[in-house]
N, C-alpha and C positions, 0 to 999 in steps of 0.2 A: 686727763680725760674726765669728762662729766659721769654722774652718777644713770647717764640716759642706757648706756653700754649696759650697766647692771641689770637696770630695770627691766628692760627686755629679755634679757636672761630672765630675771626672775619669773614672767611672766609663762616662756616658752622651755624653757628646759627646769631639768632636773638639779639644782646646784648641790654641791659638796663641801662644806665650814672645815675650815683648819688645813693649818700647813700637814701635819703629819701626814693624812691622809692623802691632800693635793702631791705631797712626793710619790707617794706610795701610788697613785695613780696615775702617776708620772711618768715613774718607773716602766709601769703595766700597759703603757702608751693607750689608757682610757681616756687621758684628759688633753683637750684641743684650745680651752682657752682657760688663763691666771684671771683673776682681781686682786692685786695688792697693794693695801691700803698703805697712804703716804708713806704715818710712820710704823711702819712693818719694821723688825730684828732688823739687823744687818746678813747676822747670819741663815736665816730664816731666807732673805733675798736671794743671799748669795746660791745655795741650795735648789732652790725654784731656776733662778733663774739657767744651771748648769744641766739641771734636766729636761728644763725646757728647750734647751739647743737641741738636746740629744734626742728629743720626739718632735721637735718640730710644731710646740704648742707654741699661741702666742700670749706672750703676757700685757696684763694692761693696767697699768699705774694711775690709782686714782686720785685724787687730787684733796681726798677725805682723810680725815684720821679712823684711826679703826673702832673709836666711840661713835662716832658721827652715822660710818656705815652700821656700826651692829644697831641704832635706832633706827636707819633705811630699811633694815630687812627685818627687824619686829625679833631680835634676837636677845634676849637678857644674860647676854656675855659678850667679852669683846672680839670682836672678827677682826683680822689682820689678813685671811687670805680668802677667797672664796675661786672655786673650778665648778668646770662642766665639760 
């Protein structure tokens, strides 16, 4: 996926950094879409991705490393996950 999916987000909605969180709102069936960066954990995926069957969010695999995106989004830490 291009980084065009993100931008849009950034633009219109509210986003949420870190996996912890993105499970935790997972869980909570607040969250409707993932970005997760290339190289994201494994375990980290795997977690995301088992929640997300379970609420029925979609997730979307970008095609950046997670250095790459935290300079997209003006962040001074690295992003591996980002929801909304």
């Amino acid at each position: 996926m291009s980084l065009q999916d993100l931008k849009d987000a950034m633009k219109s909605k509210k986003l949420v950094f870190g996996a912890r969180q993105a499970i935790k709102n997972l869980k909570n069936g607040k969250t409707k879409v993932i970005f997760l960066a290339s190289n994201c954990s494994n375990d980290i995926e795997e977690s995301i991705n088992h929640y997300a069957k379970l609420s029925k969010a979609k997730i979307i695999k970008l095609d950046k490393p997670r250095s790459e995106i935290s300079i997209f989004c003006k962040k001074n830490f690295s992003v591996s996950v980002i929801s909304y």
